[in-house]
PQR file with spaces between the fields and no chain letter, atoms N, CA, C, O and H, PARSE charges and radii, in Angstrom:
ATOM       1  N    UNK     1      14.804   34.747    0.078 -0.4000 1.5000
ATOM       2  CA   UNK     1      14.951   33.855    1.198 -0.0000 2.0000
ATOM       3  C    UNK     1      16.331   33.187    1.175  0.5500 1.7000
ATOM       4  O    UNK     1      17.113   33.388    2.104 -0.5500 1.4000
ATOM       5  N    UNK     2      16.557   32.633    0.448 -0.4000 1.5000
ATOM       6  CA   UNK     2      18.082   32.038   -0.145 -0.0000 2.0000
ATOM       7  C    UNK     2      19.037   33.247    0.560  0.5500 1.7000
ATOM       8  O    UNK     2      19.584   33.051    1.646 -0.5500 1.4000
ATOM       9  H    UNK     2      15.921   32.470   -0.307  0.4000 1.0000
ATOM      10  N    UNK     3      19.149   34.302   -0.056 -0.4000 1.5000
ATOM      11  CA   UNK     3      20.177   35.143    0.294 -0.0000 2.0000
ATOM      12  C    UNK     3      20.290   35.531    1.669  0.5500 1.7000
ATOM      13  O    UNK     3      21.373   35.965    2.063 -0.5500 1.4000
ATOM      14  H    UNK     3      18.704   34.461   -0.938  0.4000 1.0000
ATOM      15  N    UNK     4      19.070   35.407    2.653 -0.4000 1.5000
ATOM      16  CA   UNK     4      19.095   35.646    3.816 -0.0000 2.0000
ATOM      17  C    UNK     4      19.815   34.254    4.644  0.5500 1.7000
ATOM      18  O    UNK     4      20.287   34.500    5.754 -0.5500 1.4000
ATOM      19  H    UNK     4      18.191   35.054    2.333  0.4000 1.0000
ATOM      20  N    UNK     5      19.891   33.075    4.226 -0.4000 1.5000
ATOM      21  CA   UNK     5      20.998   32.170    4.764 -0.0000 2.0000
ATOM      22  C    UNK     5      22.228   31.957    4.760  0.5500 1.7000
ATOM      23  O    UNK     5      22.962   31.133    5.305 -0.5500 1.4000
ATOM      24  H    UNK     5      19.508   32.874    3.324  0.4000 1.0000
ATOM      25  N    UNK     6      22.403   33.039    3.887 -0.4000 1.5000
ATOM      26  CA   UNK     6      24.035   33.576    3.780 -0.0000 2.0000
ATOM      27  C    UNK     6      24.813   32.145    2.857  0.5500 1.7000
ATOM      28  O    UNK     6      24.187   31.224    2.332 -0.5500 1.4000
ATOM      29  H    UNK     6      21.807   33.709    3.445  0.4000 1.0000
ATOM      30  N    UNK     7      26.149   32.306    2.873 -0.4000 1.5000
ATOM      31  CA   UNK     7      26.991   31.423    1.902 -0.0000 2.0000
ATOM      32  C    UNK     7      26.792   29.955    2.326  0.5500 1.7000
ATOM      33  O    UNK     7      27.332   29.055    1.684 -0.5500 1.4000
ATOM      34  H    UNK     7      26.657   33.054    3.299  0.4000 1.0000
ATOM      35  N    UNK     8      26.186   29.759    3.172 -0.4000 1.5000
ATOM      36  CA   UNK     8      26.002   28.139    3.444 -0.0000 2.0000
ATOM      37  C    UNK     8      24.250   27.888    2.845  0.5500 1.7000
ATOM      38  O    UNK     8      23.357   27.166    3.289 -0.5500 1.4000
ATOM      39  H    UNK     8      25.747   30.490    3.694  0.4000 1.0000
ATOM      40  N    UNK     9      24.279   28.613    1.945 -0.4000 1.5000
ATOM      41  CA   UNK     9      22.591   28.519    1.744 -0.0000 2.0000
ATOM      42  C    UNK     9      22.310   27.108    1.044  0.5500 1.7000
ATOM      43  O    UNK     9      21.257   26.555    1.358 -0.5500 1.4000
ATOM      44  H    UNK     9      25.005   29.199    1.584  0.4000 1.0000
ATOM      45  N    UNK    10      22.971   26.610    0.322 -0.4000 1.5000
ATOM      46  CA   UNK    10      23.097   25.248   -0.614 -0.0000 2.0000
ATOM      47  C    UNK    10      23.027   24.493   -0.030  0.5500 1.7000
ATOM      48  O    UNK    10      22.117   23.690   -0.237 -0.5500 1.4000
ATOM      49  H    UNK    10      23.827   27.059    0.066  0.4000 1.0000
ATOM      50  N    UNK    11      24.083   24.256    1.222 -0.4000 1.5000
ATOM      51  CA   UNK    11      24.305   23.158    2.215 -0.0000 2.0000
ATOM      52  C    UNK    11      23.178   23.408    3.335  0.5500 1.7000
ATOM      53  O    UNK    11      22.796   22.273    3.620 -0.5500 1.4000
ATOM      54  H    UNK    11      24.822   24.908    1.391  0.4000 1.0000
ATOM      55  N    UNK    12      22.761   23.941    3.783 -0.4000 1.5000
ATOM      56  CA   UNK    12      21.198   24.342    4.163 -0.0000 2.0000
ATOM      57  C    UNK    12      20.095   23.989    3.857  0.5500 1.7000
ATOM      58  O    UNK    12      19.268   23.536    4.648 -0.5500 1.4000
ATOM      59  H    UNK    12      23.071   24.864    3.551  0.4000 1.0000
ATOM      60  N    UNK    13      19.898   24.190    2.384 -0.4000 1.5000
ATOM      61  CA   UNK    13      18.416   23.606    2.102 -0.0000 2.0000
ATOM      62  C    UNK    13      18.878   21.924    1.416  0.5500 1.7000
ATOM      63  O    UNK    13      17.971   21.114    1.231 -0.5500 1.4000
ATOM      64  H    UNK    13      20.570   24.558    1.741  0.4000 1.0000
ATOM      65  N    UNK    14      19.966   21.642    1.172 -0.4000 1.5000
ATOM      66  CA   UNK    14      20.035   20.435    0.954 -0.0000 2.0000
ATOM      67  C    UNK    14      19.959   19.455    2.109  0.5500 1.7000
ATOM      68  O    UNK    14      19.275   18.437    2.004 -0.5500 1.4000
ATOM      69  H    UNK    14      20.704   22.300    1.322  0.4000 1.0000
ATOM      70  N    UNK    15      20.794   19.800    3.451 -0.4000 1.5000
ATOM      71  CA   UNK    15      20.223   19.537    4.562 -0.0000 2.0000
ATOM      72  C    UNK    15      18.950   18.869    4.707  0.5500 1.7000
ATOM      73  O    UNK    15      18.708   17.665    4.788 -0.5500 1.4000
ATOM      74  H    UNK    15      21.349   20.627    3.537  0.4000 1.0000
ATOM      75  N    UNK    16      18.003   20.104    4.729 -0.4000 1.5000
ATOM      76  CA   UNK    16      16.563   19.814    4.507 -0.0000 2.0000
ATOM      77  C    UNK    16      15.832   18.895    3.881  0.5500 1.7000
ATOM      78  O    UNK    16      14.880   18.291    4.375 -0.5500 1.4000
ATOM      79  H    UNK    16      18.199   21.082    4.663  0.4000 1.0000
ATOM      80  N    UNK    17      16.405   18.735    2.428 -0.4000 1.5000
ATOM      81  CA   UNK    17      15.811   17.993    1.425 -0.0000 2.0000
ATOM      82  C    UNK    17      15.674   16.811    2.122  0.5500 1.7000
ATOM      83  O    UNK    17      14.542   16.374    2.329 -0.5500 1.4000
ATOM      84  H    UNK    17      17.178   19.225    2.027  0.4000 1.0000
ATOM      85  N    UNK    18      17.225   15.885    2.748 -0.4000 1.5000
ATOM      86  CA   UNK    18      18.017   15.092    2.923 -0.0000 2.0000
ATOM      87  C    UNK    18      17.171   14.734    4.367  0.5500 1.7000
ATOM      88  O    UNK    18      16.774   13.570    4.420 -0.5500 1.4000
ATOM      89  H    UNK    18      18.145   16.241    2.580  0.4000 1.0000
ATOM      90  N    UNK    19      16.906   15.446    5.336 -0.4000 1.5000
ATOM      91  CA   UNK    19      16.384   14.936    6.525 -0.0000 2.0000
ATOM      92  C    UNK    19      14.599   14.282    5.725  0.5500 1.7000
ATOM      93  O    UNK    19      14.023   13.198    5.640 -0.5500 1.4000
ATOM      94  H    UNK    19      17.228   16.392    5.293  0.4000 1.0000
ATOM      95  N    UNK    20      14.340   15.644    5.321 -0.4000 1.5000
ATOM      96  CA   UNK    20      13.010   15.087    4.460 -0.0000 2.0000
ATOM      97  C    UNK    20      12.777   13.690    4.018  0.5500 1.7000
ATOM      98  O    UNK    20      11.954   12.818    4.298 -0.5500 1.4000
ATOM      99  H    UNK    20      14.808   16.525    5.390  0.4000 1.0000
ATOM     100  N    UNK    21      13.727   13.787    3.283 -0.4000 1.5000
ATOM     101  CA   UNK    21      13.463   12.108    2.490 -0.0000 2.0000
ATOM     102  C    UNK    21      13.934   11.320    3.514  0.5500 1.7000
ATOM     103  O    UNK    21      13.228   10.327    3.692 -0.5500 1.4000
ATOM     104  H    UNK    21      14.395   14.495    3.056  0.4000 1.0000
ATOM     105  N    UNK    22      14.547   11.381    3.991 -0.4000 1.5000
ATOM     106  CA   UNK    22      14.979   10.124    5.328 -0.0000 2.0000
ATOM     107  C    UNK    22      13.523   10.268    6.051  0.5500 1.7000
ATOM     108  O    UNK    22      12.858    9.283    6.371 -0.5500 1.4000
ATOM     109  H    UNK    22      15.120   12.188    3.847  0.4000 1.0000
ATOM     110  N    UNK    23      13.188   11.356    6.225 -0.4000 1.5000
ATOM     111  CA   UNK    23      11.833   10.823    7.114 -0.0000 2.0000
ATOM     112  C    UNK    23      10.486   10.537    6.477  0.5500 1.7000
ATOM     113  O    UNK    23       9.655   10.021    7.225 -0.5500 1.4000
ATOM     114  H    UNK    23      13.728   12.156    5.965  0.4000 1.0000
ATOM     115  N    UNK    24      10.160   10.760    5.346 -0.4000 1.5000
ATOM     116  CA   UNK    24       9.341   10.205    4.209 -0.0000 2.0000
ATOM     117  C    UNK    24       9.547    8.736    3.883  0.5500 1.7000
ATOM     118  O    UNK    24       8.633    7.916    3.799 -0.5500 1.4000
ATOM     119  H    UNK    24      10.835   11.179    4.738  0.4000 1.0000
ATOM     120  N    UNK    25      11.044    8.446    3.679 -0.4000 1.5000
ATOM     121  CA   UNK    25      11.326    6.669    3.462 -0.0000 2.0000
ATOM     122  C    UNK    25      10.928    6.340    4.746  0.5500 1.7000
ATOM     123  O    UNK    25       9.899    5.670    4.660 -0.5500 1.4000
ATOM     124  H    UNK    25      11.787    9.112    3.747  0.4000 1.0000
ATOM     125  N    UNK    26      11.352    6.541    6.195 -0.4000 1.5000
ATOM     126  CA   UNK    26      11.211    5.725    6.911 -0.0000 2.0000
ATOM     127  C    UNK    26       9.841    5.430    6.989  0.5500 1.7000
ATOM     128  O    UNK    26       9.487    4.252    7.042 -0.5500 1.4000
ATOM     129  H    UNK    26      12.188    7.086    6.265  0.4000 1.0000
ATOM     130  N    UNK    27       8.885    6.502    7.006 -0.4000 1.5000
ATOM     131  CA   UNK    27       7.319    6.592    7.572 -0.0000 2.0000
ATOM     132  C    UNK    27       6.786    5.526    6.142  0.5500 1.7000
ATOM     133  O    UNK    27       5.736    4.912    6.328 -0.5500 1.4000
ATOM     134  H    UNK    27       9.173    7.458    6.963  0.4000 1.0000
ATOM     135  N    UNK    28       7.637    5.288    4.507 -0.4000 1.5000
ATOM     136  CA   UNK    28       6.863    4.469    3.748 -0.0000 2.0000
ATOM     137  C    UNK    28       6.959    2.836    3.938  0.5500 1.7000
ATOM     138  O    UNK    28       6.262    1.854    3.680 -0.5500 1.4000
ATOM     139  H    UNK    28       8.491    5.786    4.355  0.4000 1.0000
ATOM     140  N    UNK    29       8.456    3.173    4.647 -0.4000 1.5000
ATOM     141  CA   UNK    29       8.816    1.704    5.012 -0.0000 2.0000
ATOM     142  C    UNK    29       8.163    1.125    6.213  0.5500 1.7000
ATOM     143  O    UNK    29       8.112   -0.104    6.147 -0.5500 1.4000
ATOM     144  H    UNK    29       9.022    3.971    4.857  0.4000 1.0000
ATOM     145  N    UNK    30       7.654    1.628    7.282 -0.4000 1.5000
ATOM     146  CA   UNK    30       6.642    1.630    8.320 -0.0000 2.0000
ATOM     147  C    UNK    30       5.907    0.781    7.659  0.5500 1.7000
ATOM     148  O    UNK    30       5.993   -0.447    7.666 -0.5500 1.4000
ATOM     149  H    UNK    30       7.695    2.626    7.336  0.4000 1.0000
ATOM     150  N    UNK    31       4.590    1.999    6.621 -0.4000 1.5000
ATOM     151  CA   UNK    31       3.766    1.347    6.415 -0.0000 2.0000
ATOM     152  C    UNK    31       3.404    0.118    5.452  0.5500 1.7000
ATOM     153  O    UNK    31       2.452   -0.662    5.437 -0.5500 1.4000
ATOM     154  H    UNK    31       4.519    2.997    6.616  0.4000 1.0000
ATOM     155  N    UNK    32       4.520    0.255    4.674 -0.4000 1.5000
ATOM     156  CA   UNK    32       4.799   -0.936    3.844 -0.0000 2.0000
ATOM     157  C    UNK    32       5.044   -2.280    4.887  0.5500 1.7000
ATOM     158  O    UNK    32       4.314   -3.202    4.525 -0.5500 1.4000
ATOM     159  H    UNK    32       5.294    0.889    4.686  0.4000 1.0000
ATOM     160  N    UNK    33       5.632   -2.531    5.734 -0.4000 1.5000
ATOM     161  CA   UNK    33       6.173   -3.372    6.735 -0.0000 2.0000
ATOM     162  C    UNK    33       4.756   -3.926    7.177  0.5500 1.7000
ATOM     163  O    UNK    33       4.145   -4.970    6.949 -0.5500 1.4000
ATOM     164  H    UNK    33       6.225   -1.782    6.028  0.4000 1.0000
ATOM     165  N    UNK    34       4.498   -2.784    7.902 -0.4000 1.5000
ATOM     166  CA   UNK    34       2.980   -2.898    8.476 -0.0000 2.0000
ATOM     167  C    UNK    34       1.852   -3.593    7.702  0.5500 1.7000
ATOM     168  O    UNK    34       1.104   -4.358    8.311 -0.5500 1.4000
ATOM     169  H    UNK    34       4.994   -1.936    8.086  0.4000 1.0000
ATOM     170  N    UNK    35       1.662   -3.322    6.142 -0.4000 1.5000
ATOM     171  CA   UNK    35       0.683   -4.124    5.551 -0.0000 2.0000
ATOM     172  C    UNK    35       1.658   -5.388    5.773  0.5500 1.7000
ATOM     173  O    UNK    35       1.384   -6.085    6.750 -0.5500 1.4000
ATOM     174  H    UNK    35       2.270   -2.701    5.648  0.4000 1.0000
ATOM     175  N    UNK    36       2.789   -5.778    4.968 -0.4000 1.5000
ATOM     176  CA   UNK    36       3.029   -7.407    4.660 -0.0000 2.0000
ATOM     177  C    UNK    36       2.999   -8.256    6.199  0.5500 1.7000
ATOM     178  O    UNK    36       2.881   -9.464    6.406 -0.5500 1.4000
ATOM     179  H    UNK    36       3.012   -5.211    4.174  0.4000 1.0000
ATOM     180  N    UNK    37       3.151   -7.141    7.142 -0.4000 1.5000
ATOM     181  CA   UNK    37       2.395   -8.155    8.683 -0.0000 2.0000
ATOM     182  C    UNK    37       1.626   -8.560    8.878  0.5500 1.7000
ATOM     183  O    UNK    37       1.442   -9.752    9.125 -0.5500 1.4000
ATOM     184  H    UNK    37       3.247   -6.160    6.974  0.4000 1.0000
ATOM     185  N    UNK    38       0.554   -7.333    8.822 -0.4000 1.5000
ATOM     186  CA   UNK    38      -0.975   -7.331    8.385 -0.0000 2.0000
ATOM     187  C    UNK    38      -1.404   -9.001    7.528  0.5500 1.7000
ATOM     188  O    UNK    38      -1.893  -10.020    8.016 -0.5500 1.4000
ATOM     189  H    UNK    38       0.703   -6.365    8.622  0.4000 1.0000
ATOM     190  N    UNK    39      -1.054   -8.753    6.383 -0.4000 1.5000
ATOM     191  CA   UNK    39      -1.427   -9.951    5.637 -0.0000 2.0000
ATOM     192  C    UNK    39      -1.057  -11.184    6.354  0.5500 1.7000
ATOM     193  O    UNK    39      -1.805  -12.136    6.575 -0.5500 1.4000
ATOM     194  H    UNK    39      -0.657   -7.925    5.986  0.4000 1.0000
ATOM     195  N    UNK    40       0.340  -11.045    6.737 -0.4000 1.5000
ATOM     196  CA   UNK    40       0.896  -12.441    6.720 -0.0000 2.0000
ATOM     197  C    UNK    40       0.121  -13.187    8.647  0.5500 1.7000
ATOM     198  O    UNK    40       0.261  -14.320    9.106 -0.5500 1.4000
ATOM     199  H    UNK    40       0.948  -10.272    6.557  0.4000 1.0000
ATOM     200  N    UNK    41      -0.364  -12.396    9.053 -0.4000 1.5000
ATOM     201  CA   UNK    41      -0.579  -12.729    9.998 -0.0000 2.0000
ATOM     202  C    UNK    41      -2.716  -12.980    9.647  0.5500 1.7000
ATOM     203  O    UNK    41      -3.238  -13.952   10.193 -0.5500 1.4000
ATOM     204  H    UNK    41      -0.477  -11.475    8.679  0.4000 1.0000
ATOM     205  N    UNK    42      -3.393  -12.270    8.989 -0.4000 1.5000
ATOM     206  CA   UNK    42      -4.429  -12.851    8.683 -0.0000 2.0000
ATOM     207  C    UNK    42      -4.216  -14.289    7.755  0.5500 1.7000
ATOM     208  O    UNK    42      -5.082  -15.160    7.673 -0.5500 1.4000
ATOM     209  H    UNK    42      -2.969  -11.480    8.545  0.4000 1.0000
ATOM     210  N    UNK    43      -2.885  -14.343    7.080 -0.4000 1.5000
ATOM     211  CA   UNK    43      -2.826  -15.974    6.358 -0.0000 2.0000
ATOM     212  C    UNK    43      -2.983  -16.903    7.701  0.5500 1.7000
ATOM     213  O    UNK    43      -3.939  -17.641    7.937 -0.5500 1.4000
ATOM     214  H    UNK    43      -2.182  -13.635    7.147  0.4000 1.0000
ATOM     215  N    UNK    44      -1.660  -16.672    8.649 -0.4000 1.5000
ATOM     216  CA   UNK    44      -1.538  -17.766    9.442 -0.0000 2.0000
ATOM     217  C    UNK    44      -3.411  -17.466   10.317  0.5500 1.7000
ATOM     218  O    UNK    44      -3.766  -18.467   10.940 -0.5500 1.4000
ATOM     219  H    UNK    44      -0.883  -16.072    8.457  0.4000 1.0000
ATOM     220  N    UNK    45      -4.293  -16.453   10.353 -0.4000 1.5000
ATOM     221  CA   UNK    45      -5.051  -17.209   11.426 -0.0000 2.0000
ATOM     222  C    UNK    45      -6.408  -17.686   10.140  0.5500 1.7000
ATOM     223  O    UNK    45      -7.454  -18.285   10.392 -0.5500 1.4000
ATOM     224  H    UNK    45      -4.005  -15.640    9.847  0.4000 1.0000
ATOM     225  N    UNK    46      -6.007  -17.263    9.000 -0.4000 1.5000
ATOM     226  CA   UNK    46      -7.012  -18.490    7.820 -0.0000 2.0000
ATOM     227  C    UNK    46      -6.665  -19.733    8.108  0.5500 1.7000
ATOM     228  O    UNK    46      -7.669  -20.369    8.429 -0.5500 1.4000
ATOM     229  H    UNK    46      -5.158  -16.777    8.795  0.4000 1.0000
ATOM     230  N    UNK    47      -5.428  -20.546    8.146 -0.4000 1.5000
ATOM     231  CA   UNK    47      -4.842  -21.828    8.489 -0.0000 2.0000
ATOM     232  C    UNK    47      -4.943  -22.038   10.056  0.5500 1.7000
ATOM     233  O    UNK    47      -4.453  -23.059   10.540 -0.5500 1.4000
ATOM     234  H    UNK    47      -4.613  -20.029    7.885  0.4000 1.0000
ATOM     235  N    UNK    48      -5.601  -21.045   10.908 -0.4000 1.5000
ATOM     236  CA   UNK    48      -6.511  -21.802   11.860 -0.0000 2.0000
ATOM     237  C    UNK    48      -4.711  -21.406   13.113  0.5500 1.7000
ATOM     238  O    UNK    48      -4.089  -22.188   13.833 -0.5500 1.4000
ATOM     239  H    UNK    48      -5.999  -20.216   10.516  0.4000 1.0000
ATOM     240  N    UNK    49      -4.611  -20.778   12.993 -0.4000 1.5000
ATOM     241  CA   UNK    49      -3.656  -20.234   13.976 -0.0000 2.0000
ATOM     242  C    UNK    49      -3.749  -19.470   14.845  0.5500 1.7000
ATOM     243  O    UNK    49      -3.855  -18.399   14.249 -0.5500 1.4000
ATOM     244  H    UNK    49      -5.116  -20.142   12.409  0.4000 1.0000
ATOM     245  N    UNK    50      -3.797  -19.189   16.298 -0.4000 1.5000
ATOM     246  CA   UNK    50      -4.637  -17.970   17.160 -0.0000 2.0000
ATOM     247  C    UNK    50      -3.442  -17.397   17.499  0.5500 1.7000
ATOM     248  O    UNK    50      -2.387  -17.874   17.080 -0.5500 1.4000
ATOM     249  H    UNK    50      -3.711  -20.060   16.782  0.4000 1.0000
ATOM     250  N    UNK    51      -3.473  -16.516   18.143 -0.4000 1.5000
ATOM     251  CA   UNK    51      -2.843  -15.534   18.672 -0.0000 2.0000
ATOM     252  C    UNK    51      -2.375  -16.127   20.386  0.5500 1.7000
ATOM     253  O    UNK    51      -3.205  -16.753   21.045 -0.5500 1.4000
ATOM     254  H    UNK    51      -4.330  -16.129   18.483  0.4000 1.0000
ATOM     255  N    UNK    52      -1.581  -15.957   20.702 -0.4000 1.5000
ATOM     256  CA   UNK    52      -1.328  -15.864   22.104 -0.0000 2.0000
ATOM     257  C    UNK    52      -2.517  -15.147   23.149  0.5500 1.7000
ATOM     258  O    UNK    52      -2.934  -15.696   24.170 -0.5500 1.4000
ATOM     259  H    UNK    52      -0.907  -15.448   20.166  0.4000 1.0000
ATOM     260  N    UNK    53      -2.771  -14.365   22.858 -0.4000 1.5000
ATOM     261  CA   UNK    53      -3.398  -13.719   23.864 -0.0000 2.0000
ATOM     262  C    UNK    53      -5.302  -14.025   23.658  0.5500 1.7000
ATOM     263  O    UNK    53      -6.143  -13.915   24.550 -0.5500 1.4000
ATOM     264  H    UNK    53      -2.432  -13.920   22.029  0.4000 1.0000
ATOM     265  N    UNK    54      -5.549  -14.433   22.156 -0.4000 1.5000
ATOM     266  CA   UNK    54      -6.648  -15.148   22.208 -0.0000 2.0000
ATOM     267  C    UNK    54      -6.331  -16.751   22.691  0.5500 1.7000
ATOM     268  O    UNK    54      -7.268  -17.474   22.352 -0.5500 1.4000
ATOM     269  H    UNK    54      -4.865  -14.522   21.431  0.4000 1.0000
ATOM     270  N    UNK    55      -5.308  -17.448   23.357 -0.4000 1.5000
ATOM     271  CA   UNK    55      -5.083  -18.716   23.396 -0.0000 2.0000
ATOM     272  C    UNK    55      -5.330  -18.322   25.320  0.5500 1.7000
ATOM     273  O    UNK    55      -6.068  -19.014   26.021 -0.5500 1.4000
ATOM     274  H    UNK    55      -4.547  -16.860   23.632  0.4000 1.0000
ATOM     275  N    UNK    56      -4.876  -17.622   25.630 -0.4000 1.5000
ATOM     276  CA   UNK    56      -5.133  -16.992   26.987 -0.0000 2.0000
ATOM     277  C    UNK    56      -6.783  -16.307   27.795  0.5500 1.7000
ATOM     278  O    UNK    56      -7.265  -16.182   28.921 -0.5500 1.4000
ATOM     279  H    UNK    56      -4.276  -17.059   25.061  0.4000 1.0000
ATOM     280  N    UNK    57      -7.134  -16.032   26.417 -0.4000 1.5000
ATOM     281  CA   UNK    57      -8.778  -15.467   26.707 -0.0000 2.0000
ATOM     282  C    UNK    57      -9.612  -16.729   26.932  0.5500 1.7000
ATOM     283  O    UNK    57     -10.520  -16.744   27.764 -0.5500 1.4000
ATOM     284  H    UNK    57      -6.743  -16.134   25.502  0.4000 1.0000
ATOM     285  N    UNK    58      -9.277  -17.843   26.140 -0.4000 1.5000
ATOM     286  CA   UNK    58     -10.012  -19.204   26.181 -0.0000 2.0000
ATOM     287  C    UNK    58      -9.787  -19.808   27.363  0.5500 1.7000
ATOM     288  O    UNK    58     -10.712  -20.595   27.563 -0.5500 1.4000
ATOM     289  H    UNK    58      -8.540  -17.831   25.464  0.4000 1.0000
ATOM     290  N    UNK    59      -9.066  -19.822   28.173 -0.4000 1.5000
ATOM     291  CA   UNK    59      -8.517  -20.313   29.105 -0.0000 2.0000
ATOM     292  C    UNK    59      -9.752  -19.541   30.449  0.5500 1.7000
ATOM     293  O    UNK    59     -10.546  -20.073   31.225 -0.5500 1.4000
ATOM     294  H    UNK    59      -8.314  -19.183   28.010  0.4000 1.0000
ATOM     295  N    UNK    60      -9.466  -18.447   30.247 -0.4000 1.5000
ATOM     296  CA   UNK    60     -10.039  -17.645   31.205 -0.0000 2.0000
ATOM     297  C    UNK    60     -11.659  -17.864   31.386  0.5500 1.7000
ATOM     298  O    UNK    60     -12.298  -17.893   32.438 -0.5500 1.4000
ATOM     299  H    UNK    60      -8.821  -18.015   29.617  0.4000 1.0000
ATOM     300  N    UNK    61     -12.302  -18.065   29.519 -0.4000 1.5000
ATOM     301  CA   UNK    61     -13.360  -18.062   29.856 -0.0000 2.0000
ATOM     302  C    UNK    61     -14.013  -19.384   28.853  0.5500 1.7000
ATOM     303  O    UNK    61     -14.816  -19.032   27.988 -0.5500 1.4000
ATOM     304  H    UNK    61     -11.783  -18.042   28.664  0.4000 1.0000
ATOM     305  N    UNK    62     -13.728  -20.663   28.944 -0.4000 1.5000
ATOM     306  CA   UNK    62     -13.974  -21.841   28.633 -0.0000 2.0000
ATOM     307  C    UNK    62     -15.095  -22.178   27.581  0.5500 1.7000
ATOM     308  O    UNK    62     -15.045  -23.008   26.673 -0.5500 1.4000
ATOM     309  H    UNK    62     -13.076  -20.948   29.646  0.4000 1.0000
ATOM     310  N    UNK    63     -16.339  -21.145   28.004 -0.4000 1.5000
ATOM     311  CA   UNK    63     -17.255  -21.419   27.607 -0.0000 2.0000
ATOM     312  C    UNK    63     -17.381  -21.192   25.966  0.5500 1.7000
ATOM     313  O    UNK    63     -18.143  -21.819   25.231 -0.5500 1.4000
ATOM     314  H    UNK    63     -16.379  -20.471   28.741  0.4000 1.0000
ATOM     315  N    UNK    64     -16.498  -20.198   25.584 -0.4000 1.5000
ATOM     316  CA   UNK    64     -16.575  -19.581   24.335 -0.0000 2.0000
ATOM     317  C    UNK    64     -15.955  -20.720   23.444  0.5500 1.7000
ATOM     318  O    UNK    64     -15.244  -21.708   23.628 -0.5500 1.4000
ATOM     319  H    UNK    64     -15.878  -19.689   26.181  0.4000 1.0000
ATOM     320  N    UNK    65     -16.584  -20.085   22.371 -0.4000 1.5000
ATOM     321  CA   UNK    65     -15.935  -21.550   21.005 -0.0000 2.0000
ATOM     322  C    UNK    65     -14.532  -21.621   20.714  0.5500 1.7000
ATOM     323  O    UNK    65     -14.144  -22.681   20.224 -0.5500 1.4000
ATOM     324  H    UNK    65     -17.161  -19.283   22.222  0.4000 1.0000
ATOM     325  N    UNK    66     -13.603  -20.619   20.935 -0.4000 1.5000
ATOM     326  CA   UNK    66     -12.515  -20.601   20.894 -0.0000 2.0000
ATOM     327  C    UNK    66     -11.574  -22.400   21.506  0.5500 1.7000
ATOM     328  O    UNK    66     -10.731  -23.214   21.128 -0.5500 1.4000
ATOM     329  H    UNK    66     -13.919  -19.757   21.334  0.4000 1.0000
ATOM     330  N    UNK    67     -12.455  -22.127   22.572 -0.4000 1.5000
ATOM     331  CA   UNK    67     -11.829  -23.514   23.339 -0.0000 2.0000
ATOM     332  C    UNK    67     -11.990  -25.061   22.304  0.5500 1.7000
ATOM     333  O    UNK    67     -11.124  -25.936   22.317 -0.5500 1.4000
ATOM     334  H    UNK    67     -13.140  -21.466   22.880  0.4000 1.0000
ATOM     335  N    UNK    68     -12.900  -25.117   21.702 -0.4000 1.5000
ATOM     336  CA   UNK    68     -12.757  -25.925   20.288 -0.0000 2.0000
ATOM     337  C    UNK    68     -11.924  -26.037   19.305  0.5500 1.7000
ATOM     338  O    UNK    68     -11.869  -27.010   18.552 -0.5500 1.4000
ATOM     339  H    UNK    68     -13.604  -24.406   21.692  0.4000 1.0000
ATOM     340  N    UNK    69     -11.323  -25.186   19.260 -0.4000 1.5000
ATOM     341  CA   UNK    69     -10.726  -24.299   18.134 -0.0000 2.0000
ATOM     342  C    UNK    69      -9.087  -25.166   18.802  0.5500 1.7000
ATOM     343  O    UNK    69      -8.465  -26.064   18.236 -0.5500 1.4000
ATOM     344  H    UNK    69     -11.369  -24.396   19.871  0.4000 1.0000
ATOM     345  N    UNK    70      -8.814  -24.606   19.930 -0.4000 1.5000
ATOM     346  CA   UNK    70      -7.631  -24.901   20.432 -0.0000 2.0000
ATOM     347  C    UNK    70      -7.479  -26.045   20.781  0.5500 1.7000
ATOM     348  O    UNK    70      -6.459  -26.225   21.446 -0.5500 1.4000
ATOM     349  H    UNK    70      -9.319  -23.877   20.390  0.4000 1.0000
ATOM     350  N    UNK    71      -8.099  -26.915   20.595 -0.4000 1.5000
ATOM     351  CA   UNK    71      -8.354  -28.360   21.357 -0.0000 2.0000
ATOM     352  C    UNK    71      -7.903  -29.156   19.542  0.5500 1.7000
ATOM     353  O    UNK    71      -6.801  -29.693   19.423 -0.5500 1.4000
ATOM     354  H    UNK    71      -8.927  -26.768   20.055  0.4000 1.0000
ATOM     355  N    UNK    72      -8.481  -29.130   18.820 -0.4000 1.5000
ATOM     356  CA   UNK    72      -8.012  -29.222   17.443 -0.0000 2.0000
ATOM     357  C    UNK    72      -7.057  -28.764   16.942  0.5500 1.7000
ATOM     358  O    UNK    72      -6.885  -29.135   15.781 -0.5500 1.4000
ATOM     359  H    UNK    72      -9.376  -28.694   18.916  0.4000 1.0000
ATOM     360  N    UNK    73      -6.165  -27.929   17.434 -0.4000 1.5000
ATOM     361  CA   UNK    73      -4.673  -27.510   17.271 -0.0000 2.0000
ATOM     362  C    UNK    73      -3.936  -28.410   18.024  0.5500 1.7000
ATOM     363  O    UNK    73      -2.747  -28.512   17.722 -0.5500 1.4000
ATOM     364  H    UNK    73      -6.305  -27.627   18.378  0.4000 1.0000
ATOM     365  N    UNK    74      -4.395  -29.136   19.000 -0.4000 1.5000
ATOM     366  CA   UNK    74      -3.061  -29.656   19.925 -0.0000 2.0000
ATOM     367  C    UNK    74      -2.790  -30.722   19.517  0.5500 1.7000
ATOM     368  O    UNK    74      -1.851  -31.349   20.006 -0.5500 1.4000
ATOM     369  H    UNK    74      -5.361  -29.053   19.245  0.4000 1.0000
């Protein structure tokens, strides 16, 4: 297989290697990123922090306990 890429065969599969690992780091750094969000965003709603768009659902529909919740934040 090698010999069929002719004299650039080195710079070829190193190529390869090289895109490889660039796209292996990026996809670990993703998911690495992704957990310490993950966490850091279940800390802030343990300390009683909502989300925007649950601060918007309460609004809409009053009745739910949420609206307690936000009334003790302000």
């Amino acid at each position: 297989m090698i010999a069929s890429l002719g004299p650039y065969a080195n710079f070829i599969l190193l190529s390869y290697a090289a895109a490889t690992l660039a796209a292996l780091g990026l996809t670990l750094w993703v998911i690495l990123d992704h957990r310490r969000l993950r966490h850091t965003l279940t800390a802030l709603e343990a300390r009683g922090l909502t989300r925007r768009s649950a601060r918007a659902a309460a609004r809409l529909a009053p009745e739910t306990p949420l609206e307690t919740t936000l009334e003790t934040q302000a």
